[in-house]
C-alpha positions in Angstrom: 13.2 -33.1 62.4 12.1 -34.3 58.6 15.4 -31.9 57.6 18.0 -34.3 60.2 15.6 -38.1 58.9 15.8 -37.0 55.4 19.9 -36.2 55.8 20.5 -39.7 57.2 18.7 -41.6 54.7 20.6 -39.5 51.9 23.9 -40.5 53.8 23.2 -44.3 53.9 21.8 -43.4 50.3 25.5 -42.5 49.3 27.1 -44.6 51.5 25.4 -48.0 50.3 26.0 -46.3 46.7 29.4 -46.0 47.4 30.0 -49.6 48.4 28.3 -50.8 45.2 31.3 -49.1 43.3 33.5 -49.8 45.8 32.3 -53.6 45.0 33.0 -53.5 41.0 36.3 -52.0 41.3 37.3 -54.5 43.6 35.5 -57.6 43.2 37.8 -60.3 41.1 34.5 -61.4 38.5 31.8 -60.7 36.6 29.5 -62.7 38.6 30.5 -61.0 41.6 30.9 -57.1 40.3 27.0 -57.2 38.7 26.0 -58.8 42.3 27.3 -55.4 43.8 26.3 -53.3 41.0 22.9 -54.1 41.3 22.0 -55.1 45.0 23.9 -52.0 46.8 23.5 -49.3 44.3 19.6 -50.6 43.7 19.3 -50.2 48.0 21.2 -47.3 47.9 18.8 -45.2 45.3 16.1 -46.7 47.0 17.3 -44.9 50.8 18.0 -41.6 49.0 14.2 -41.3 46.9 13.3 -42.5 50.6 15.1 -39.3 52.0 13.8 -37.0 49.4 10.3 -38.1 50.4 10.4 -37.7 53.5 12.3 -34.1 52.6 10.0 -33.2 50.0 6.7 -34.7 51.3 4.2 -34.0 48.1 1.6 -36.6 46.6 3.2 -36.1 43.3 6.5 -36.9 44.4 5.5 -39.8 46.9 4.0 -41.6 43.5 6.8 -40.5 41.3 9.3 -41.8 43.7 7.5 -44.8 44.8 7.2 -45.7 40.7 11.1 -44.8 40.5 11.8 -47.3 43.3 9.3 -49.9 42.6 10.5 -49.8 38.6 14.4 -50.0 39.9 13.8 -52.7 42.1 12.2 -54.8 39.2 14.1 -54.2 36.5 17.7 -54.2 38.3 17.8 -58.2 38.9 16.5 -58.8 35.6 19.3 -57.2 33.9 22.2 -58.6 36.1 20.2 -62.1 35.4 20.6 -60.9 31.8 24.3 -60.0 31.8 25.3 -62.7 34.0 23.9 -65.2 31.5 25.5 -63.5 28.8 28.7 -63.5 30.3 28.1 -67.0 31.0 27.7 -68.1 27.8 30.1 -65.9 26.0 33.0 -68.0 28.6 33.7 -64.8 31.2 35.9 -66.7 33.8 34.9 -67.0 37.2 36.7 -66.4 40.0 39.3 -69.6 41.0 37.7 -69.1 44.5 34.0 -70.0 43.2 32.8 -73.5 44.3 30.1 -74.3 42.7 29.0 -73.8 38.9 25.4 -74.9 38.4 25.2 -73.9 35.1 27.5 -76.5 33.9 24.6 -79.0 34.1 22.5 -76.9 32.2 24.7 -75.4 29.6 26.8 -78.2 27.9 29.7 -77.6 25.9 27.7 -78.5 22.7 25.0 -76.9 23.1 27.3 -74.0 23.7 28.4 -74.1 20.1 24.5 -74.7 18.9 23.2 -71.7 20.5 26.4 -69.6 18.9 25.5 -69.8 15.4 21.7 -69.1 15.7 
């Protein structure tokens, strides 16, 4: 039984993992291709070190694996935070489709140009 559960969360493992490159090959932005690289392929890793615990059931690995997914989970949105901010300021374009841009009000054209040169 732990063989057939262990096989299914490796499947939606790969499958979620296949959608988060599925997702930066075909999304049209930046903004959008980090939002797929990070959310599916973070739940996707998560599912298969799931599936290998159930597989593998040892105290060791429960901790290991639990430290693998907890670390994953934290530092994953921080970096596509990081990125996307980047990308912001360096002027990636965003999608013609996008409707609102929030950071405009943050991030004026000036202060663009001051934060450039330091």
């Amino acid at each position: 039984m732990n063989e057939w559960l262990s096989a299914l969360f490796f499947v939606l493992g790969a499958f979620f993992m296949f959608l988060a490159g599925l997702g930066v090959f075909r999304f049209p932005d930046l903004y959008s291709r980090m939002h797929a690289a990070t959310k599916a392929a973070s739940f996707g890793i998560g599912l298969m070190l799931f599936g290998f615990i159930i597989y593998h059931f040892d105290w060791h690995d429960l901790v290991e694996s639990t430290a693998i997914i907890f670390y994953i989970f934290i530092t994953a949105p921080v970096a596509a935070h990081m990125i996307g901010r980047a990308g912001y300021l360096l002027g990636a374009k965003q999608y013609e489709g996008t409707i609102a841009d929030e950071m405009k009000q943050v991030y004026t054209p000036s202060s663009l140009n001051d934060s450039a040169g330091a």
